[in-house]
C-alpha positions as CSV (number, residue, x, y, z in Angstrom):
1,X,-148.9,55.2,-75.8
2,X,-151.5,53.6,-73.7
3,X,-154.2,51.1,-75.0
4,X,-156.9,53.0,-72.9
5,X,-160.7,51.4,-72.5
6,X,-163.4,54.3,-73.5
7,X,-165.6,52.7,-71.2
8,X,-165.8,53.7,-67.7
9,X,-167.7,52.1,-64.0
10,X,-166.3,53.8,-61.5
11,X,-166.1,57.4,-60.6
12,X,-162.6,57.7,-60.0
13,X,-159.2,55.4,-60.6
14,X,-156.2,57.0,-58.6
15,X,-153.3,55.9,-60.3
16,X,-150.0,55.9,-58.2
17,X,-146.3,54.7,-59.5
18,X,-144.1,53.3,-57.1
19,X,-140.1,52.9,-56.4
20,X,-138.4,52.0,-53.5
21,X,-140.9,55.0,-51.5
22,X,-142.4,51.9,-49.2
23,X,-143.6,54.0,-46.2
24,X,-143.9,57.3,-48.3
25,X,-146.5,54.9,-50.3
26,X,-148.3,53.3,-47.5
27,X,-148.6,57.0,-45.9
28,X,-150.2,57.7,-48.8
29,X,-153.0,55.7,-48.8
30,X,-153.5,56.0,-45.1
31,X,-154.3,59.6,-46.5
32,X,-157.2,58.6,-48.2
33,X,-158.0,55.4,-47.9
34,X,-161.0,54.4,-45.7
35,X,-159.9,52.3,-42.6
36,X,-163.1,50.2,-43.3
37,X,-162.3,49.5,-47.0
38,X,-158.5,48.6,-46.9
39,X,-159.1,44.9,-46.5
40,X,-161.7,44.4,-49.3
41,X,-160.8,42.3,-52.5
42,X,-158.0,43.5,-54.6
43,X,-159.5,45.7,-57.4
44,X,-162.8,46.0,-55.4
45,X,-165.1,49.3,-55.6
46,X,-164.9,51.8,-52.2
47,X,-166.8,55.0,-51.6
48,X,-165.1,58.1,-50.7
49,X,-167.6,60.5,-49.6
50,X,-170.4,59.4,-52.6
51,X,-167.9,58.9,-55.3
52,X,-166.7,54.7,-56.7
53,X,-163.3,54.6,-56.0
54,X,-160.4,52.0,-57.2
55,X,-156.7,52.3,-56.3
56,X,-153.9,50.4,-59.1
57,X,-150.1,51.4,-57.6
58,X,-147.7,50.3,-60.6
59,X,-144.7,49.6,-58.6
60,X,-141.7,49.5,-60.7
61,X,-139.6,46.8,-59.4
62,X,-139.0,48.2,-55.8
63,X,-136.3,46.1,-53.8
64,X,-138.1,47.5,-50.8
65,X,-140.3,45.0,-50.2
66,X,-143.0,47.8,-51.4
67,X,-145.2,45.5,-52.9
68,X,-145.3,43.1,-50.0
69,X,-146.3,45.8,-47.9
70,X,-149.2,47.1,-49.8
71,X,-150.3,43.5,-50.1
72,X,-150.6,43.1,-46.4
73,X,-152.2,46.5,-45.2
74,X,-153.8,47.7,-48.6
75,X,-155.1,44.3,-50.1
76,X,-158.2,46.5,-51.8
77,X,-155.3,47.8,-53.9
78,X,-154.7,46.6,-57.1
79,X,-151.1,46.3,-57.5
80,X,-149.1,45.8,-60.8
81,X,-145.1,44.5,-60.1
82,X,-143.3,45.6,-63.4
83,X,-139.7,43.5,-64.0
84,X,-137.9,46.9,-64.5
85,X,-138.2,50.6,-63.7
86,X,-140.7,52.1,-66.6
87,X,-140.3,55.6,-65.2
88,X,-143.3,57.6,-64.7
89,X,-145.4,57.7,-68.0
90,X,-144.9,54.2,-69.1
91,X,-145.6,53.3,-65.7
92,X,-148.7,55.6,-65.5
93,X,-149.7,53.9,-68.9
94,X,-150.5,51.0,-67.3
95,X,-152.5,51.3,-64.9
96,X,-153.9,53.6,-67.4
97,X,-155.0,50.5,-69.3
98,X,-156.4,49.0,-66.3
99,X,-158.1,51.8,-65.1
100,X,-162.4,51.8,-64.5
101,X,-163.1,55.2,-63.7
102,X,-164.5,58.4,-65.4
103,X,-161.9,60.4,-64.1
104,X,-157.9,59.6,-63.8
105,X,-156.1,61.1,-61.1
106,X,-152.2,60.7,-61.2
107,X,-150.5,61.2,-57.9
108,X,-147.0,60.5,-56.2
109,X,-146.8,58.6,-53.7
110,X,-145.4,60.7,-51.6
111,X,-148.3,62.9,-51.5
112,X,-151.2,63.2,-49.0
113,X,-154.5,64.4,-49.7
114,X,-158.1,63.9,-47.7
115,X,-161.5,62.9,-49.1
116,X,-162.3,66.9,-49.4
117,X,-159.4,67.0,-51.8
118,X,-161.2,64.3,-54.1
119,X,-164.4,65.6,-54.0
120,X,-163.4,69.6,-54.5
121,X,-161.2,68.6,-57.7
122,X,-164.2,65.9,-59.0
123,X,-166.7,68.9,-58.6
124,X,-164.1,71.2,-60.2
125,X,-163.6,68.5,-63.2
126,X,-167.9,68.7,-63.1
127,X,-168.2,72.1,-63.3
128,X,-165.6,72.6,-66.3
129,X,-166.5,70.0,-69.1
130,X,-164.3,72.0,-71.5
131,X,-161.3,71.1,-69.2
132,X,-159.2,67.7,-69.6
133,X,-156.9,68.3,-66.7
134,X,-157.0,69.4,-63.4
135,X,-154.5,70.5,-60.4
136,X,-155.3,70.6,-56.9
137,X,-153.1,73.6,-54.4
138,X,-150.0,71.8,-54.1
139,X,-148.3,72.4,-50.2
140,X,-145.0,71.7,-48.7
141,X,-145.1,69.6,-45.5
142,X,-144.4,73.1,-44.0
143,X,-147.9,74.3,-44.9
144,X,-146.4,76.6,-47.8
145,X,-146.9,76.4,-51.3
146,X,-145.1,74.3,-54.1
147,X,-145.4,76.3,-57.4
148,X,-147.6,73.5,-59.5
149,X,-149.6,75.6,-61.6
150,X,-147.4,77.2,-64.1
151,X,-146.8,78.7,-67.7
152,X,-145.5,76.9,-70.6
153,X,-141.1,76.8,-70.6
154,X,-139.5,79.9,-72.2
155,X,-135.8,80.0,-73.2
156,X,-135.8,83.3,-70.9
157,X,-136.9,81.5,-67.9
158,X,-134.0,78.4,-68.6
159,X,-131.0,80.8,-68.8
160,X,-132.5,82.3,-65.4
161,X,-134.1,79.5,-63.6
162,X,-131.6,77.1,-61.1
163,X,-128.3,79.5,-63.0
164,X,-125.6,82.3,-61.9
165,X,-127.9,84.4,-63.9
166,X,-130.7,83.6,-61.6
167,X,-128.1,83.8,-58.6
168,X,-127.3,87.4,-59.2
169,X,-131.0,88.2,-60.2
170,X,-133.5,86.1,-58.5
171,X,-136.4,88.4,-58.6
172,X,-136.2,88.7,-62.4
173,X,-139.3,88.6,-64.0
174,X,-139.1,85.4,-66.6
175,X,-138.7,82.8,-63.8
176,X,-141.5,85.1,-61.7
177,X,-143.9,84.2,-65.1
178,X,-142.8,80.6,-65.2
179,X,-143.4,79.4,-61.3
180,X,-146.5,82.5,-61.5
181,X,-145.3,83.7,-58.2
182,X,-146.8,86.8,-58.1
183,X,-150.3,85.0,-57.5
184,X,-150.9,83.3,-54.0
185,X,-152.4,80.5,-55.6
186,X,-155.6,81.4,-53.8
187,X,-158.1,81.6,-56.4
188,X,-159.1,79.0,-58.8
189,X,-157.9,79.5,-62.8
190,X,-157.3,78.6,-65.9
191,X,-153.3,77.8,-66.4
192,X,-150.3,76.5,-69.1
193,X,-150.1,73.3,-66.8
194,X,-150.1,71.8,-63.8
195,X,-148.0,69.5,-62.0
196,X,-147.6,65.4,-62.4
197,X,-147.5,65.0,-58.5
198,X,-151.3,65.2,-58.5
199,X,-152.7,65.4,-61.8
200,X,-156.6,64.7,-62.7
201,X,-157.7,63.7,-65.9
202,X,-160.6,63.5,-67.4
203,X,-161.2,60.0,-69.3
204,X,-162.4,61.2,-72.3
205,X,-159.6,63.6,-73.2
206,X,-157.2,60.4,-71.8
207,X,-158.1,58.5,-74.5
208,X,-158.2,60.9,-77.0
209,X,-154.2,61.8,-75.9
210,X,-153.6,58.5,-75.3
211,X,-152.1,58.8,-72.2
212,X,-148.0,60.4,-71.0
213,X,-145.8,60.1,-74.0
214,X,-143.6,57.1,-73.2
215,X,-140.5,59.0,-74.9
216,X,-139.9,61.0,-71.6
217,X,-138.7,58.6,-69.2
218,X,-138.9,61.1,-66.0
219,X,-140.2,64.4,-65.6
220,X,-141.9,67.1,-68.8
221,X,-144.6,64.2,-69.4
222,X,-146.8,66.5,-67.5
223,X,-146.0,69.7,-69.4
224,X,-146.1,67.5,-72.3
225,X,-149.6,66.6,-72.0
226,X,-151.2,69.0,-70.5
227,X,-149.6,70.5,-73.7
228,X,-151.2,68.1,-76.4
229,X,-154.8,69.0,-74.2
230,X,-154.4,72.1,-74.9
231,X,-153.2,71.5,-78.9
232,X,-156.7,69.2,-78.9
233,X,-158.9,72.0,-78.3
234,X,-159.0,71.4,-73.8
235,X,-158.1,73.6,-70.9
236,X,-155.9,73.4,-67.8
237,X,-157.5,74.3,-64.7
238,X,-156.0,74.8,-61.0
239,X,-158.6,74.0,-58.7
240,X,-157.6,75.9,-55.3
241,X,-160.1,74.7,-53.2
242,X,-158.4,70.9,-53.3
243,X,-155.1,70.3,-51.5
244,X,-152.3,68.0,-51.3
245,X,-149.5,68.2,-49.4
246,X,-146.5,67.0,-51.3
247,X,-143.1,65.8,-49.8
248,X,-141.1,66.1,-53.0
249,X,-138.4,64.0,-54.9
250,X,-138.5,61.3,-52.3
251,X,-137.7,58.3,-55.0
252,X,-135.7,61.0,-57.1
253,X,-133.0,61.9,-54.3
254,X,-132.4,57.8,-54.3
255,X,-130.8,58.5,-57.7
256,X,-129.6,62.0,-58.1
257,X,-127.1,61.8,-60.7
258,X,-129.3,59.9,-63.1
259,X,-132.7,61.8,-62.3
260,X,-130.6,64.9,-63.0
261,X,-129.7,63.7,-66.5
262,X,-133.2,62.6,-67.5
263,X,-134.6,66.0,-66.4
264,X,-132.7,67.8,-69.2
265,X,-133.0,64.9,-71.5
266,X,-136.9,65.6,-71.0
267,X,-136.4,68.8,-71.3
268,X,-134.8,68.9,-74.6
269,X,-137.4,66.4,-75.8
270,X,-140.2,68.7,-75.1
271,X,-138.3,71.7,-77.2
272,X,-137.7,69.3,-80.0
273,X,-141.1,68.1,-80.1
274,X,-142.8,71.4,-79.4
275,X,-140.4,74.8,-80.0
276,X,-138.3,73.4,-82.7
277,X,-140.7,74.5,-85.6
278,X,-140.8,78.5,-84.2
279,X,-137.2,78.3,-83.1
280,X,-134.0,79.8,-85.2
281,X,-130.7,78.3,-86.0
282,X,-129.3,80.3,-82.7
283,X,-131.9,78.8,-80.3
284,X,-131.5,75.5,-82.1
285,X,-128.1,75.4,-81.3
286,X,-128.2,77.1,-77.4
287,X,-130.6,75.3,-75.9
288,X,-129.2,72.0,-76.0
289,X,-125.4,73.5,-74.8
290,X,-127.4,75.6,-72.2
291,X,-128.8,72.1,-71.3
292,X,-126.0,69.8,-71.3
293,X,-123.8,72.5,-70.0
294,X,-126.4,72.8,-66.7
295,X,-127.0,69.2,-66.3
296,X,-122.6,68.8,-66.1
297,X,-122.9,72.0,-63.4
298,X,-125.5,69.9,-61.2
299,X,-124.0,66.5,-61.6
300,X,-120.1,67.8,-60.8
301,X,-121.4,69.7,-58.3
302,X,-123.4,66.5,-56.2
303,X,-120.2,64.5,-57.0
304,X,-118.2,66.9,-55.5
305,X,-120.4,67.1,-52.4
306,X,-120.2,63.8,-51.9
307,X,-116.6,63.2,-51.9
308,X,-116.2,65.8,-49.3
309,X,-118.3,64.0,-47.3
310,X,-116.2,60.7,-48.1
311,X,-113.4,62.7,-47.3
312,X,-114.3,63.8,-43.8
């Protein structure tokens, strides 16, 4: 957990963690950064439409020459070179503990968002005080929308979701609840969780949570926390009137194999830590075969891919 200051001087610390994404990075604070600001002091204050803004990317021991890079175009960006890969919470966590500003807002860095996007999620964060977390409309590069706003995991929606069972019925109704695609995503709302990709967070409840559970090395530390808000007496809320556009698994398709492990090591984490008290001895015992048994399916299956393309 993170050793997070209570006090805050700036309106807004966007938190990014970086590895081997270099231009996907540097896009993403062309997004957003002002032209006039970039060359400030590293660390310094910039305004973004009335709102103090600081940047801190955690880069986690890129061999891309990421770091260099932001140096030399970004130097108002406080950068933080780790000596190994933290994954995304740990490495969230530290900028976490460096962070100045009243509101936290986590984002990949292969995201892009405008100055509008900041200030409609800041003045959805202000008109919700009961809310820790916040999610802006996620898009595809192709303008349509990435389900980011969604309800807490079910075991119905794992024996359907990315499965033969979902193959032979992909309209059933479990994964439909899950991903909440029968709503256009339109309308602001109170939800389960929202995505890590671009994720604000109120300082107050950050402290109080500490920050991403270190335990989960890649992906489910933002179900997990949005789940502990929501244990601690906060709300979730999708704020539809902010947009990011998000390219996706940009640093994960650099490592497949591995990312696909961790995803259902995550995954198991979060049902031992959150499901396994309301849970029989039959559920106890499926989901973690169900799991493994998925993760083997998508592994072989890349493996296999790829030697065919060896092979030709």
């Amino acid at each position: 957990m993170a050793n997070i200051p209570e006090e805050s001087e700036l309106d807004l610390t966007v938190s990014i963690v970086n590895w081997n994404t270099r231009q996907d990075l540097l896009d993403c604070l062309s997004s957003f950064v002002p032209v006039e600001d970039r060359a400030r002091d590293t660390g310094a204050a910039f305004q973004i439409d009335g709102y103090s803004c600081e940047v801190i990317v955690v880069d986690n021991h890129s061999d891309d020459f990421s770091v260099e890079a932001v140096r030399q175009s970004y130097p108002v960006v406080r950068i933080l070179p780790q000596e190994r890969n933290l994954g995304f919470g740990a490495g969230h966590n530290r900028a976490f503990e460096q962070s100045r500003g009243r509101f936290v807002f986590v984002l990949n860095p292969d995201s892009h968002l405008s100055s509008a996007a900041i200030v409609a999620l800041i003045g959805c964060a202000e008109q919700h005080p009961e809310s820790a977390i916040f999610g802006p409309r996620v898009l595809n590069p192709d303008g349509s929308v990435q389900h980011s706003a969604r309800r807490f995991p079910t075991l119905a929606a794992g024996l359907y979701r990315h499965s033969v069972l979902g193959r032979l019925f992909p309209n059933n109704p479990a994964v439909r609840n899950y991903l909440q695609t029968d709503w256009d995503h339109r309308d602001s709302r109170e939800v389960d969780w929202v995505s890590g990709c671009a994720m604000l967070i109120r300082r107050l409840a950050l402290v109080q949570m500490g920050g991403f559970e270190e335990v989960y090395y890649m992906y489910v530390e933002d179900v997990d926390i949005c789940w502990r808000a929501r244990q601690a007496g906060w709300t979730v809320w999708f704020c539809a009137q902010a947009e990011v556009t998000h390219r996706k698994a940009r640093a994960s398709d650099l490592a497949p194999n591995r990312m696909i492990y961790h995803h259902h090591r995550s995954m198991y984490i979060f049902f031992r830590r959150h499901y396994w008290e309301g849970t029989g001895l039959l559920d106890r015992l499926i989901v973690p075969l169900g799991l493994g048994l998925r993760a083997s399916y998508f592994i072989a299956k890349n493996k296999w891919h790829k030697w065919l393309r060896v092979r030709r």
